[in-house]
C-alpha positions, 0 to 999 in steps of 0.5 A, spaced: 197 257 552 198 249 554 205 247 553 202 241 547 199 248 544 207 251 545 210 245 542 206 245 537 207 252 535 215 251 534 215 245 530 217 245 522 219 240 517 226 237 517 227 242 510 225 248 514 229 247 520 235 246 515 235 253 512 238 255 517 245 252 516 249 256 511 256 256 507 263 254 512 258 252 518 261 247 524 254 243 525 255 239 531 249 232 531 247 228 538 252 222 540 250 216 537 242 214 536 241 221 537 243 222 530 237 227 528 236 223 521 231 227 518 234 233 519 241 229 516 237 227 509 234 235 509 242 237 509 244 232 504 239 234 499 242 242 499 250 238 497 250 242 491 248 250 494 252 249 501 261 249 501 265 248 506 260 244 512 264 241 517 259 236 520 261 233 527 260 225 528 255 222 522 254 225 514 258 222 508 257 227 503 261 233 507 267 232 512 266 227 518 270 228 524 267 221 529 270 221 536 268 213 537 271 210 530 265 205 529 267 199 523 263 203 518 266 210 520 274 206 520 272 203 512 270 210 510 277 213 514 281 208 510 277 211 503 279 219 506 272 220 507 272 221 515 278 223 520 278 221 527 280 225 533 280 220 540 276 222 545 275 220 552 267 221 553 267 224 559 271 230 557 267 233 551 264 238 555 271 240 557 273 239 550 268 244 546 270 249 553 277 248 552 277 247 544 271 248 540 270 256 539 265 254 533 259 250 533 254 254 528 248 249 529 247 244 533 242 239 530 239 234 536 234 229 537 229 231 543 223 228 548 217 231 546 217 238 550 215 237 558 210 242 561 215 247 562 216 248 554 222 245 554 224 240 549 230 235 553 236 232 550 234 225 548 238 219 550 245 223 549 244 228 555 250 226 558 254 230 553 249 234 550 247 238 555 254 239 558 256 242 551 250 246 549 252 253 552 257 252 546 252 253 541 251 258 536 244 256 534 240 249 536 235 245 531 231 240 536 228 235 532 223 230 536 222 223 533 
């Protein structure tokens, strides 16, 4: 079987990929622009069946702990809607090693898959592929 056949095979709806997420989870997104939107607006859509998701860097209608406080992120800390926890870039990886024992699902946008059948890390590969190992379960979401 081709890697486009592969690829093809593993591919579900944003609403399918978020089944996987349940009640208490820790989810972590990609960095920045690596946000995985459709799975974020799938996730939203479930609000009222899910309780106590704790989500690292961007989604509003649950807890949001940012480690680069953007202006929108400051105007939603000073409402109570998001913490921040300073960060210096380079050491996330050390961080989720040395920090960070739950990540339940890890929500990332993705490459298409290469001819190995492996879908890479987006423009956040610098953090993400680091932290990976620490990951209980990893949604890839292609654009």
């Amino acid at each position: 079987m081709g890697y486009a056949e592969e690829y093809r095979k593993k591919l579900v709806t944003p609403e399918e990929a978020v089944k996987v997420v349940k009640s208490g989870d820790w989810i972590e997104y990609g960095f920045g622009h690596t946000k995985p939107i459709a799975l974020d607006k799938a996730l939203a859509a479930r609000k009222d069946e899910l309780k106590d998701i704790n989500i690292r860097h961007t989604l509003t209608v649950f807890t949001l702990q940012d480690w680069h406080f953007s202006g929108y992120v400051r105007k939603l800390h000073d409402r109570g809607r998001a913490y921040y926890h300073p960060m210096i870039f380079r050491n996330q990886p050390l961080f989720y090693k040395k920090s960070i024992k739950n990540v339940d699902v890890a929500m990332i946008r993705v490459t298409k898959m290469n001819k190995g059948s492996q879908p890479q890390p987006a423009l956040g590969n610098g953090r993400t592929r680091r932290s990976h190992p620490h990951f209980r379960s990893r949604l890839h979401y292609r654009v």
